[in-house]
N, C-alpha and C positions, 0 to 999 in steps of 0.2 A: 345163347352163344354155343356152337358147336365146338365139341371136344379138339376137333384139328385145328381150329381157331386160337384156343384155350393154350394149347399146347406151342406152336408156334410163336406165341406173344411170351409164353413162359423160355421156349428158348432164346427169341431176342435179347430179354429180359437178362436170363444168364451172360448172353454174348456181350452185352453192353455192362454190364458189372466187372463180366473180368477183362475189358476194357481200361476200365474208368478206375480198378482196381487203386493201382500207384495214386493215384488223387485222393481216394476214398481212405486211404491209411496215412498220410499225408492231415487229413483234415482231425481224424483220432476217433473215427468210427472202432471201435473194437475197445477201446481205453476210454470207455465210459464213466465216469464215478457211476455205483451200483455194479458196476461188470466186478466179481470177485477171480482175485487170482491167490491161488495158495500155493506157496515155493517151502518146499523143503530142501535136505539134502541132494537128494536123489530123484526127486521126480517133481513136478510143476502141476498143476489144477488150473484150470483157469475156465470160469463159469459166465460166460456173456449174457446175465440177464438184461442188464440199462437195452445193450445192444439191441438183444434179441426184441425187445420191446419197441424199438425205435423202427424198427427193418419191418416189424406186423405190421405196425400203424404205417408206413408209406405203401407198401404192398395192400393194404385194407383200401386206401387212399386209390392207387392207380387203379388195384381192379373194381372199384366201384365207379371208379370214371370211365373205365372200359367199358363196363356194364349200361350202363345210362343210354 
Protein backbone atom coordinates (compact mmCIF):
# COMPACT_ATOMS: atom_id res chain seq x y z
CA UNK A 1 0.00 0.00 0.00
CA UNK A 2 1.44 3.41 -1.02
CA UNK A 3 2.02 5.95 1.58
CA UNK A 4 -0.77 8.62 -0.14
CA UNK A 5 -3.06 5.69 -0.03
CA UNK A 6 -2.19 5.18 3.67
CA UNK A 7 -2.64 8.61 4.44
CA UNK A 8 -5.78 9.54 2.95
CA UNK A 9 -7.77 6.45 4.53
CA UNK A 10 -6.17 7.78 7.75
CA UNK A 11 -7.68 11.26 7.00
CA UNK A 12 -11.15 9.75 6.18
CA UNK A 13 -10.70 7.90 9.12
CA UNK A 14 -10.27 10.99 11.25
CA UNK A 15 -13.18 12.88 9.31
CA UNK A 16 -15.68 10.16 9.95
CA UNK A 17 -14.67 9.97 13.74
CA UNK A 18 -15.25 13.48 14.49
CA UNK A 19 -18.33 13.04 12.60
CA UNK A 20 -19.78 10.07 14.47
CA UNK A 21 -18.07 11.85 17.57
CA UNK A 22 -21.68 12.96 19.48
CA UNK A 23 -22.59 8.98 19.00
CA UNK A 24 -19.42 7.66 19.98
CA UNK A 25 -19.66 9.52 23.61
CA UNK A 26 -23.26 8.94 23.79
CA UNK A 27 -22.39 5.08 23.62
CA UNK A 28 -19.37 5.63 26.72
CA UNK A 29 -16.24 5.06 24.68
CA UNK A 30 -13.92 7.14 26.82
CA UNK A 31 -15.81 5.85 30.44
CA UNK A 32 -14.50 2.52 30.21
CA UNK A 33 -14.15 0.44 33.49
CA UNK A 34 -10.02 0.25 33.32
CA UNK A 35 -9.98 4.10 31.87
CA UNK A 36 -8.40 5.62 35.36
CA UNK A 37 -9.44 8.98 36.34
CA UNK A 38 -7.90 10.84 39.44
CA UNK A 39 -9.65 14.17 40.66
CA UNK A 40 -8.26 16.21 43.29
CA UNK A 41 -8.86 19.64 44.35
CA UNK A 42 -7.39 21.44 41.75
CA UNK A 43 -6.57 19.45 38.90
CA UNK A 44 -8.09 16.05 37.23
CA UNK A 45 -5.97 12.90 35.57
CA UNK A 46 -7.61 10.95 33.55
CA UNK A 47 -5.64 7.91 31.92
CA UNK A 48 -7.81 5.97 28.99
CA UNK A 49 -6.22 2.73 29.19
CA UNK A 50 -9.69 0.16 28.57
CA UNK A 51 -10.16 2.96 25.82
CA UNK A 52 -7.04 3.17 24.32
CA UNK A 53 -7.10 -0.61 24.17
CA UNK A 54 -10.28 -0.85 22.45
CA UNK A 55 -9.50 1.98 19.66
CA UNK A 56 -5.82 -0.44 18.79
CA UNK A 57 -7.73 -3.55 18.39
CA UNK A 58 -10.44 -1.91 15.79
CA UNK A 59 -7.81 0.10 13.99
CA UNK A 60 -5.46 -3.23 14.09
CA UNK A 61 -8.90 -4.80 12.64
CA UNK A 62 -9.63 -2.14 9.86
CA UNK A 63 -6.10 -1.85 8.76
CA UNK A 64 -5.60 -5.30 8.37
CA UNK A 65 -8.76 -5.65 6.15
CA UNK A 66 -7.40 -2.71 4.36
CA UNK A 67 -4.47 -4.61 3.81
CA UNK A 68 -5.71 -8.02 2.56
Amino acid sequence: MSISRLLIIFGLSLVALGLLWPVISKIGLGRLPGDIVIERDNFRVYIPLATSLLVSVILSLILWLANR
